[in-house]
N, CA, C and O atoms as CSV, one atom per row, in Angstrom:
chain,resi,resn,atom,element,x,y,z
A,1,UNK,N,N,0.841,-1.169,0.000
A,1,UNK,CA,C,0.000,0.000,0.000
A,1,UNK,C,C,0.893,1.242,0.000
A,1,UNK,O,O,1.710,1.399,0.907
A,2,UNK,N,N,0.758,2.147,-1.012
A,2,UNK,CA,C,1.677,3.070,-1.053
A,2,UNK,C,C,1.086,4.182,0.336
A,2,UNK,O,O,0.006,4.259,0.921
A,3,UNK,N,N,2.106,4.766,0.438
A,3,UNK,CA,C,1.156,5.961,1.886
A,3,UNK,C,C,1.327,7.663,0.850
A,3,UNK,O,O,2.400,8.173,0.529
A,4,UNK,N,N,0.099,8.144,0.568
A,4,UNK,CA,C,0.145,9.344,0.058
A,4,UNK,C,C,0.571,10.710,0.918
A,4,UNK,O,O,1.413,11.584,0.712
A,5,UNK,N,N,-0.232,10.524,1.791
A,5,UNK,CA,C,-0.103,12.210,2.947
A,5,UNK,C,C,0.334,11.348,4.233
A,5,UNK,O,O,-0.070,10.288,4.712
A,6,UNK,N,N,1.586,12.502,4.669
A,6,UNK,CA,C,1.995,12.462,6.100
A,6,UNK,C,C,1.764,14.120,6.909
A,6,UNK,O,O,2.126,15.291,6.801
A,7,UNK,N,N,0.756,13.075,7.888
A,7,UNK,CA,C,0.589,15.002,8.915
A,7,UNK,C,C,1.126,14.403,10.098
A,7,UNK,O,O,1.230,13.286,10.604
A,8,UNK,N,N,1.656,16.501,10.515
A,8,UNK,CA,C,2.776,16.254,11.583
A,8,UNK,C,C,1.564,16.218,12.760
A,8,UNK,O,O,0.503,16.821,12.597
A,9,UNK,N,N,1.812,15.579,13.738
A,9,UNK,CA,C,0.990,15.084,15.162
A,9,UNK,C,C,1.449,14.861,16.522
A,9,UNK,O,O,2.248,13.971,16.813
A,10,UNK,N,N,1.049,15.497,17.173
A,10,UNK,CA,C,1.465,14.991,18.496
A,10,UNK,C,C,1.323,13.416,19.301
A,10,UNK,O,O,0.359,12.901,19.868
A,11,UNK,N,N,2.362,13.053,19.129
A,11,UNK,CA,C,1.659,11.333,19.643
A,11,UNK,C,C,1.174,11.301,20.766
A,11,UNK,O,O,0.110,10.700,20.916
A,12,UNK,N,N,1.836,11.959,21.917
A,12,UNK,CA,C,1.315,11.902,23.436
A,12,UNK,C,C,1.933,12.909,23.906
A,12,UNK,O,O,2.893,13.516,23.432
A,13,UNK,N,N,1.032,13.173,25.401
A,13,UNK,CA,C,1.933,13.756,25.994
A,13,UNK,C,C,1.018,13.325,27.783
A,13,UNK,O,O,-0.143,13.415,28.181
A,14,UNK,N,N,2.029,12.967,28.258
A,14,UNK,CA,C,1.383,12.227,29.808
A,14,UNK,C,C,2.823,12.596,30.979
A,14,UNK,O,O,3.914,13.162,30.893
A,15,UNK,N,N,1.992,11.863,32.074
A,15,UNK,CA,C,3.103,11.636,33.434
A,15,UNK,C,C,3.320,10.740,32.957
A,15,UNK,O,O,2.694,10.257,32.013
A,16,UNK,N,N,4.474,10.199,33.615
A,16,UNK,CA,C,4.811,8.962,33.075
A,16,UNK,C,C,4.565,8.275,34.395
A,16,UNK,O,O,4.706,8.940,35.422
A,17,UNK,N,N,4.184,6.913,34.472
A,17,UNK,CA,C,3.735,6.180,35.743
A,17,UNK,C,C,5.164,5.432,36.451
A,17,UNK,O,O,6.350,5.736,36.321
A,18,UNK,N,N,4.635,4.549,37.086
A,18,UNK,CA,C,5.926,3.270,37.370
A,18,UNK,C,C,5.770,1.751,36.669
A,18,UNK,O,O,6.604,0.846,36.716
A,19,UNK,N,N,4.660,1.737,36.107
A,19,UNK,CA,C,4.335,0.650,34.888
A,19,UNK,C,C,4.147,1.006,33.374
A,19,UNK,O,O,3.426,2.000,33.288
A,20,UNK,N,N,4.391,0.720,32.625
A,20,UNK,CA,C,4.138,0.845,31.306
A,20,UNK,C,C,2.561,0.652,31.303
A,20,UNK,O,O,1.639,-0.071,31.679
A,21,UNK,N,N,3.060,2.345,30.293
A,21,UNK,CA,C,1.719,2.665,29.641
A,21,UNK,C,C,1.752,3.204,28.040
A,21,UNK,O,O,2.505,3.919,27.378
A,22,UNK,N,N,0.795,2.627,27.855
A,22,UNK,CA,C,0.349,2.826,26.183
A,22,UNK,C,C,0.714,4.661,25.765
A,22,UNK,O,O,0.055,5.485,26.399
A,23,UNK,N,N,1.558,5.093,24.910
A,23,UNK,CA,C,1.235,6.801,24.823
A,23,UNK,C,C,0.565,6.673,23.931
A,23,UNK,O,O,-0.307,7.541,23.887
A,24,UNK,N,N,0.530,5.750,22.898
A,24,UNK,CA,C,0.435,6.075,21.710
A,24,UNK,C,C,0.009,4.909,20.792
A,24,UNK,O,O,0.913,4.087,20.945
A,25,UNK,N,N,-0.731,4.488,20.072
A,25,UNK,CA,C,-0.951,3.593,19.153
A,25,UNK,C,C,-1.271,3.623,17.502
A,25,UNK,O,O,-2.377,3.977,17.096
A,26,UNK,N,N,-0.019,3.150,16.446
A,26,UNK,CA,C,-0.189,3.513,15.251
A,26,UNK,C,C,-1.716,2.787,14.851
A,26,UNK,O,O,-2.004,1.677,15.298
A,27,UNK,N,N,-2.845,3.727,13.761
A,27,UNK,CA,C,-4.101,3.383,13.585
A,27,UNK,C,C,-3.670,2.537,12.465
A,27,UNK,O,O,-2.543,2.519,11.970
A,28,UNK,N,N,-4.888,1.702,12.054
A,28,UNK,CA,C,-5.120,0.709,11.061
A,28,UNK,C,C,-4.702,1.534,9.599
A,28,UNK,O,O,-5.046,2.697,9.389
A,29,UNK,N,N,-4.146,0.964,8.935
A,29,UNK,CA,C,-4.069,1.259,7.694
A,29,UNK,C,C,-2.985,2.835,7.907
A,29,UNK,O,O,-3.266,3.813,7.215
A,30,UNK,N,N,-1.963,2.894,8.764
A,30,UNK,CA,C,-1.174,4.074,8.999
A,30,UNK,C,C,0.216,3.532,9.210
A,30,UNK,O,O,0.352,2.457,9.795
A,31,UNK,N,N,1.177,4.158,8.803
A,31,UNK,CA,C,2.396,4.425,9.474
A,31,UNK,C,C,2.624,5.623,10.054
A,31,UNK,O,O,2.263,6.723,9.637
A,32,UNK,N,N,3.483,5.267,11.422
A,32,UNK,CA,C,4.004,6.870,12.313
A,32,UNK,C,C,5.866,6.910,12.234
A,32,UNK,O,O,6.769,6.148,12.581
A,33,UNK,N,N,5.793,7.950,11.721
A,33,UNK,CA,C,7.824,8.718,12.018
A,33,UNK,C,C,7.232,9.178,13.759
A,33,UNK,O,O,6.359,9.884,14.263
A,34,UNK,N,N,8.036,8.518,14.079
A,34,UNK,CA,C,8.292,8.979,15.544
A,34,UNK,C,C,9.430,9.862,15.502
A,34,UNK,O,O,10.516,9.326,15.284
A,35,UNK,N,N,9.398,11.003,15.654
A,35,UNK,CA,C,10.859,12.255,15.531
A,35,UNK,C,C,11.342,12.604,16.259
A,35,UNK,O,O,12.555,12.400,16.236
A,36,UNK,N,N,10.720,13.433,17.515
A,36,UNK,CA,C,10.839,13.902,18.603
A,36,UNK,C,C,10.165,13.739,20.102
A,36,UNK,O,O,8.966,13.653,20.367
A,37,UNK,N,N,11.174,13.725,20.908
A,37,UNK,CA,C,10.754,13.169,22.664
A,37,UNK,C,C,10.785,14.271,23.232
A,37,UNK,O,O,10.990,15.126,22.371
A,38,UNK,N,N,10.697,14.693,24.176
A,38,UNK,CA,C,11.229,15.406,25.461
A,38,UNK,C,C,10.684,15.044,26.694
A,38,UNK,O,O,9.494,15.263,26.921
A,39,UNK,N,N,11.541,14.421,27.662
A,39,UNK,CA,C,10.781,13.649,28.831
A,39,UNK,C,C,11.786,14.614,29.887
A,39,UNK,O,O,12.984,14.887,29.816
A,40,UNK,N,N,10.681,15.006,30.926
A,40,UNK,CA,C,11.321,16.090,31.362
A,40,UNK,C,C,10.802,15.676,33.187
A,40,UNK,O,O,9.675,15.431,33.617
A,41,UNK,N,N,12.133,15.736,33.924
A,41,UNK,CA,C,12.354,15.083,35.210
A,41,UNK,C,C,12.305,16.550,36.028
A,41,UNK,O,O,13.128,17.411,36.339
A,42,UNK,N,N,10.438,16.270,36.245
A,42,UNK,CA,C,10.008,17.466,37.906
A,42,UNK,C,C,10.564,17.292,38.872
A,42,UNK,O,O,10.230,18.136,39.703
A,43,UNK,N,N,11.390,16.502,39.291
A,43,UNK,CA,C,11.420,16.168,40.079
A,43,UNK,C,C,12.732,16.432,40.862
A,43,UNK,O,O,13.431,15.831,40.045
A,44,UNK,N,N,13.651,16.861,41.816
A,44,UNK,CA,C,14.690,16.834,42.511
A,44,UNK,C,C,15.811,15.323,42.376
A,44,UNK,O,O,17.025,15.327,42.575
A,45,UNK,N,N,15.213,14.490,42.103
A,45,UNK,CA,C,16.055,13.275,42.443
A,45,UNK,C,C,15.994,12.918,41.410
A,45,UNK,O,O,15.153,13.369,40.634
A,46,UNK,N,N,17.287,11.543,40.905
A,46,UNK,CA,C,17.111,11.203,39.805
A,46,UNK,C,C,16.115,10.022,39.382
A,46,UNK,O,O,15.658,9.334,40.295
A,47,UNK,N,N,15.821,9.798,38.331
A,47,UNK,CA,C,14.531,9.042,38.060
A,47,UNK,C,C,14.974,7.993,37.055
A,47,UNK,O,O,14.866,8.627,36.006
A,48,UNK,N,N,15.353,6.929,36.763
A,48,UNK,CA,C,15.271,5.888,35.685
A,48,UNK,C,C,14.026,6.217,34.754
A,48,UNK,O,O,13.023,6.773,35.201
A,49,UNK,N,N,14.174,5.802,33.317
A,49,UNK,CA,C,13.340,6.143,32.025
A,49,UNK,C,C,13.392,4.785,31.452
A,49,UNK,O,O,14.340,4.018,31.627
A,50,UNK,N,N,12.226,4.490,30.688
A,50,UNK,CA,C,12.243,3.018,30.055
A,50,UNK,C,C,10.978,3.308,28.722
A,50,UNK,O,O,9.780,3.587,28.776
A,51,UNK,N,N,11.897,3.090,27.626
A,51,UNK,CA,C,10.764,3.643,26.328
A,51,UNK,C,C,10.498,2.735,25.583
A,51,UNK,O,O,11.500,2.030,25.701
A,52,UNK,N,N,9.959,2.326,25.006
A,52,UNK,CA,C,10.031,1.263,24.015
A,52,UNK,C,C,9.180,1.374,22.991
A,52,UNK,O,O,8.186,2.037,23.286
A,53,UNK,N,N,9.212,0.832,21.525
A,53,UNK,CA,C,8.409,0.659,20.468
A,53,UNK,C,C,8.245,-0.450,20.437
A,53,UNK,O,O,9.194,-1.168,20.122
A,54,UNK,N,N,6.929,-1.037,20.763
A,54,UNK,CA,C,6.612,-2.537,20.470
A,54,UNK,C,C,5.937,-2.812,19.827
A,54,UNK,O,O,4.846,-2.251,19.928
A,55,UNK,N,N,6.117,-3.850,18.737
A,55,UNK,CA,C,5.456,-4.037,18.190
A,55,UNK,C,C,4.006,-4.797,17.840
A,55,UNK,O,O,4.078,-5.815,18.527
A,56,UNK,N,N,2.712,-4.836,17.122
A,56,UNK,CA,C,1.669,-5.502,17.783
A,56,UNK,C,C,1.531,-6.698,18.301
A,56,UNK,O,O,1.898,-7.830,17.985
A,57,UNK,N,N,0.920,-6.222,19.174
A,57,UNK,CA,C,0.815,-8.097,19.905
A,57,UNK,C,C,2.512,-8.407,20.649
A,57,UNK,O,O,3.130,-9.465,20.536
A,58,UNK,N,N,2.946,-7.268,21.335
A,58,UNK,CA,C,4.439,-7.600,21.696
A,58,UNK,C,C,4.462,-7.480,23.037
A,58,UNK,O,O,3.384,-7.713,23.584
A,59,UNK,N,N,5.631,-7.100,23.938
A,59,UNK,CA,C,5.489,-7.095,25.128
A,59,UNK,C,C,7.013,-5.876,24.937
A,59,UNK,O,O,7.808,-5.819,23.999
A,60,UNK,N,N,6.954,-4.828,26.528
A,60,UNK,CA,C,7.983,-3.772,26.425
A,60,UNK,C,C,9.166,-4.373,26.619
A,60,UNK,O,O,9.061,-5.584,26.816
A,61,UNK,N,N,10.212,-3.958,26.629
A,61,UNK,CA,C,11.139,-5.062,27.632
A,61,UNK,C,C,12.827,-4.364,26.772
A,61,UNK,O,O,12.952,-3.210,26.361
A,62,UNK,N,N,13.559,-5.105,26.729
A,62,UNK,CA,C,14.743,-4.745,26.385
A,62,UNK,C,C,15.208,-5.184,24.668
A,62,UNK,O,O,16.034,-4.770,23.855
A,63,UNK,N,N,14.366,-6.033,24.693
A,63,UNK,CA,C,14.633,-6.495,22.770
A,63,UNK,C,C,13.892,-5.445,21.588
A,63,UNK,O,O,13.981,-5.464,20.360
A,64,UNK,N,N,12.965,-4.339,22.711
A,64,UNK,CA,C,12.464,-2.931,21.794
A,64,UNK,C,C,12.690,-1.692,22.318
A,64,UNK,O,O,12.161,-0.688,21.842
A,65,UNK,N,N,13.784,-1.660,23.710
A,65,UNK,CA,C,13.656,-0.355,23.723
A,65,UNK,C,C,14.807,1.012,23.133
A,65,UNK,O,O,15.944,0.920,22.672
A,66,UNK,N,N,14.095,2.013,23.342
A,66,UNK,CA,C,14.905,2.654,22.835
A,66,UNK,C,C,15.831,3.725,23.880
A,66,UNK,O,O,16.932,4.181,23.572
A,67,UNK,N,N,15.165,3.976,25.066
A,67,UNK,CA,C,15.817,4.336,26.494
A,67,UNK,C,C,15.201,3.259,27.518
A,67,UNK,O,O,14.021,2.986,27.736
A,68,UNK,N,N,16.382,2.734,28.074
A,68,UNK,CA,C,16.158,1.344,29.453
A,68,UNK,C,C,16.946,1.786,30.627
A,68,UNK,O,O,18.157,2.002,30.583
A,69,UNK,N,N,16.185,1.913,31.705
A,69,UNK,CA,C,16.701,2.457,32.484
A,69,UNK,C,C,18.170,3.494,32.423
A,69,UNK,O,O,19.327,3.392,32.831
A,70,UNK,N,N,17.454,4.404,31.751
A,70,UNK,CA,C,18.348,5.913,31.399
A,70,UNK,C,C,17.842,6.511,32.829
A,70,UNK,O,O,16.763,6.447,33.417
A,71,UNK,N,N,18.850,7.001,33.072
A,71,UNK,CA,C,19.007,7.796,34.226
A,71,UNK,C,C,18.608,9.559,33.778
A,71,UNK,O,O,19.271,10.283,33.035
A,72,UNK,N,N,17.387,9.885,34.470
A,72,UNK,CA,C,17.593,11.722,34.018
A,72,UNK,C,C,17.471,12.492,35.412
A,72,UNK,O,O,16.453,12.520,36.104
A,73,UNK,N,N,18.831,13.183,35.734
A,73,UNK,CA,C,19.315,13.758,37.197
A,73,UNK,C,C,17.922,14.554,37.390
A,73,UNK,O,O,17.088,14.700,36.496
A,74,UNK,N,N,17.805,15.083,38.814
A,74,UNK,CA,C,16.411,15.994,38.769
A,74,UNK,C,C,16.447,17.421,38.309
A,74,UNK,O,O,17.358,18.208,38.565
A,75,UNK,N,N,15.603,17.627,37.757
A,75,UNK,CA,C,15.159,18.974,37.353
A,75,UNK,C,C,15.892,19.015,36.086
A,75,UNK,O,O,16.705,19.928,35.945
A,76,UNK,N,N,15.731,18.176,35.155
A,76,UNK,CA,C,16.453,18.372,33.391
A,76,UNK,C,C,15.142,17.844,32.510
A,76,UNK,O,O,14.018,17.505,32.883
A,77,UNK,N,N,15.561,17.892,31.594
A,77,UNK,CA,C,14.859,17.710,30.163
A,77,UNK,C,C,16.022,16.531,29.332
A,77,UNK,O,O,17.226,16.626,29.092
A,78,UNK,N,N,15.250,15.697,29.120
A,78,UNK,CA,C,15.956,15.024,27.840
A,78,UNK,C,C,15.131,15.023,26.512
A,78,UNK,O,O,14.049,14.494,26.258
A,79,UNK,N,N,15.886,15.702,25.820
A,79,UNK,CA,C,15.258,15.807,24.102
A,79,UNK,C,C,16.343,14.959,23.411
A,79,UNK,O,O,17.548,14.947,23.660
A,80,UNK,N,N,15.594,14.184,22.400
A,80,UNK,CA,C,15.557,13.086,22.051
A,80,UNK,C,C,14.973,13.682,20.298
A,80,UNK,O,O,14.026,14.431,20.056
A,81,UNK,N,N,16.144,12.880,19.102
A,81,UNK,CA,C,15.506,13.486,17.991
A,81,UNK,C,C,16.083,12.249,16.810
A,81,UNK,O,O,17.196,11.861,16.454
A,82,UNK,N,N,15.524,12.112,16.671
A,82,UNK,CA,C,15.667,10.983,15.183
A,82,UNK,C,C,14.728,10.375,14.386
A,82,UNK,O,O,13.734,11.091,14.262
A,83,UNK,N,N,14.637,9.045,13.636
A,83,UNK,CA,C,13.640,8.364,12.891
A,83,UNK,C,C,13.419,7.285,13.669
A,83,UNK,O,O,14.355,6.546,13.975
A,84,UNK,N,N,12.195,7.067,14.071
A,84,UNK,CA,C,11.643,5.523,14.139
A,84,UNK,C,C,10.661,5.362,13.533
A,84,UNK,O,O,9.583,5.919,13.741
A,85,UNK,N,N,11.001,4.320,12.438
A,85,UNK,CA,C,9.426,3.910,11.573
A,85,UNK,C,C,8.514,3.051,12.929
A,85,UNK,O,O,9.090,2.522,13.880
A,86,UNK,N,N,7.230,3.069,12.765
A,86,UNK,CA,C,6.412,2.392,13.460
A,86,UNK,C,C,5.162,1.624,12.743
A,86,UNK,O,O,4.342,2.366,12.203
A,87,UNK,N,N,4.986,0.568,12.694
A,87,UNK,CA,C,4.578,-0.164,11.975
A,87,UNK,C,C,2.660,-0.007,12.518
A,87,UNK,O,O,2.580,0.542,13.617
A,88,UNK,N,N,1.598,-0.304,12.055
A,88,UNK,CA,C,0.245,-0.299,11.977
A,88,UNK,C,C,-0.032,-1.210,13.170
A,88,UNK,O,O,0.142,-2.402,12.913
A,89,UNK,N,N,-0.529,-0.853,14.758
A,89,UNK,CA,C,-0.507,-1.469,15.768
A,89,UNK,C,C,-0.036,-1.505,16.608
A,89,UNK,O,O,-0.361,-1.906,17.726
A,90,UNK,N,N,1.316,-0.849,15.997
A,90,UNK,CA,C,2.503,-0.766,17.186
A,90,UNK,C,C,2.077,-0.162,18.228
A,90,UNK,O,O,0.925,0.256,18.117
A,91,UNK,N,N,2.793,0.114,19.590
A,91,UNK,CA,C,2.407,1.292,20.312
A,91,UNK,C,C,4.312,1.778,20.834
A,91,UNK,O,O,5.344,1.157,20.579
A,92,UNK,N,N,4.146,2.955,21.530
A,92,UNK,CA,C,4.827,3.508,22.219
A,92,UNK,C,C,4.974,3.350,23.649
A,92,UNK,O,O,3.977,3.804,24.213
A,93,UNK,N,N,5.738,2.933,24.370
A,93,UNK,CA,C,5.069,2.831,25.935
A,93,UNK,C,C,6.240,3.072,26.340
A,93,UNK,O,O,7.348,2.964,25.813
A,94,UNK,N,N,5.735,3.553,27.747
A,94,UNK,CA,C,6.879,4.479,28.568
A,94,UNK,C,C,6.769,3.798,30.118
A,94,UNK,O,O,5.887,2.993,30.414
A,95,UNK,N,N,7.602,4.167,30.861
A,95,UNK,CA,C,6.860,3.831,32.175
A,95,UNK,C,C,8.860,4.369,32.948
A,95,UNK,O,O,9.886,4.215,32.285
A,96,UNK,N,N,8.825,4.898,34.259
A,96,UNK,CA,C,9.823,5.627,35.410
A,96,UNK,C,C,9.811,4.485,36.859
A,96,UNK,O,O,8.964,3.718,37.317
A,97,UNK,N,N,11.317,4.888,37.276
A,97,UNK,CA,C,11.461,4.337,38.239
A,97,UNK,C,C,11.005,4.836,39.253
A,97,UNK,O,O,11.351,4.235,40.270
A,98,UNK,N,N,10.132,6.004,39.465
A,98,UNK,CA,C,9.628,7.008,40.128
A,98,UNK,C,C,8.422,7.781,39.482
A,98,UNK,O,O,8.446,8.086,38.289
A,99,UNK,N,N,7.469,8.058,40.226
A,99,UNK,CA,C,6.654,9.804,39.563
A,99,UNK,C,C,7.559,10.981,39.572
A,99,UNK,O,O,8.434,11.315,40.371
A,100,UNK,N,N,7.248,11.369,38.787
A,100,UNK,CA,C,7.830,13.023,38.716
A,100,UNK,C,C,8.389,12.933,37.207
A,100,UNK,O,O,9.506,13.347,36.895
A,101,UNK,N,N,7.750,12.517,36.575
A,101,UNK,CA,C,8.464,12.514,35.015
A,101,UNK,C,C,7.323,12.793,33.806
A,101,UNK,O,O,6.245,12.207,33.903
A,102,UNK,N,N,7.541,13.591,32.797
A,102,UNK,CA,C,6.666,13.645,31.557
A,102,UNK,C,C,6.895,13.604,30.356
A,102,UNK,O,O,7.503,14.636,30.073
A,103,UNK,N,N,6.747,12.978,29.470
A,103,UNK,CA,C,6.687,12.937,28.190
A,103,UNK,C,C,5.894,13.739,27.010
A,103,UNK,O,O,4.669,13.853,26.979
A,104,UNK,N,N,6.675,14.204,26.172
A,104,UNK,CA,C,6.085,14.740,24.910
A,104,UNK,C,C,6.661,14.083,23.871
A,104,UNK,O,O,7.875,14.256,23.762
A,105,UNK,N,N,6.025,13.237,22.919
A,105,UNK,CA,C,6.073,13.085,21.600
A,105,UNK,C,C,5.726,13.319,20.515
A,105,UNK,O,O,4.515,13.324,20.294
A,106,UNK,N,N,6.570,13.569,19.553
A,106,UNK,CA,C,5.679,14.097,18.360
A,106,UNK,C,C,6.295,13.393,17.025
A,106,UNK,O,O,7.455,12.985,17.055
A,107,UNK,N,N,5.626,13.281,16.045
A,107,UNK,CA,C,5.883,12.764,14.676
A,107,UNK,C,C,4.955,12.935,13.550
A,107,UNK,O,O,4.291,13.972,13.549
A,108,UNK,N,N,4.800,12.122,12.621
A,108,UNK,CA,C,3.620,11.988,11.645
A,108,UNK,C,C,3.314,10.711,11.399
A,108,UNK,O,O,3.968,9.733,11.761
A,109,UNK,N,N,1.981,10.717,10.574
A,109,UNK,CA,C,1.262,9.906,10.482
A,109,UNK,C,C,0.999,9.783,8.850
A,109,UNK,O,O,0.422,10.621,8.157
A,110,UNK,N,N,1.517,8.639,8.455
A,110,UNK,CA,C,1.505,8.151,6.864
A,110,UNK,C,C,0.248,7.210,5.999
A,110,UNK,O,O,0.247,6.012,5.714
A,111,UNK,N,N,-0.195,7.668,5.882
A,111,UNK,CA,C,-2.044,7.458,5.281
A,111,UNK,C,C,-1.874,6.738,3.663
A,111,UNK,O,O,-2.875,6.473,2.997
């Protein structure tokens, strides 16, 4: 299926919990460029980060992620910028060794 139009989109933007959670899920008949992160540590202390692209029907873990227990000291921002294709189903999921953390993602969506 060829993809004609890509619009730019915000994939998510949440707290991040202490379990993995869904930000984001590519729709039926779509591809997503995942481009840009910024996960940004409220918090005073440092916090472990765990990101992953999994694919459908997958589980998070270390064979998809793309930050695993990354360390972000308190009170910083990590921006984050490149290509990840994401396949129809996939999702995005995030989840901290602590509260005090948030995520923004953004990319497009290939129709």
């Amino acid at each position: 299926m060829p993809y004609q139009t890509i619009t730019p989109v915000q994939l998510g933007q949440t707290a991040i919990t202490t379990s993995y959670t869904t930000l984001y899920t590519v729709p039926a008949s779509t591809r997503t460029y995942l481009k840009q992160m910024d996960i940004c540590n409220t918090s005073a202390s440092p916090i472990d980060i765990y990101v992953s692209i999994v694919p459908s029907a997958g589980t998070a873990g270390t064979a998809n992620s793309l930050f695993y227990a990354t360390q972000l000291t308190g009170n910083t921002t990590l921006s984050w910028t490149g290509t990840q294709i994401m396949n129809t189903a996939s999702t995005l999921r995030v989840k901290a060794s602590a509260t005090g953390v948030t995520i923004t993602a953004s990319g497009g969506e290939a129709v």
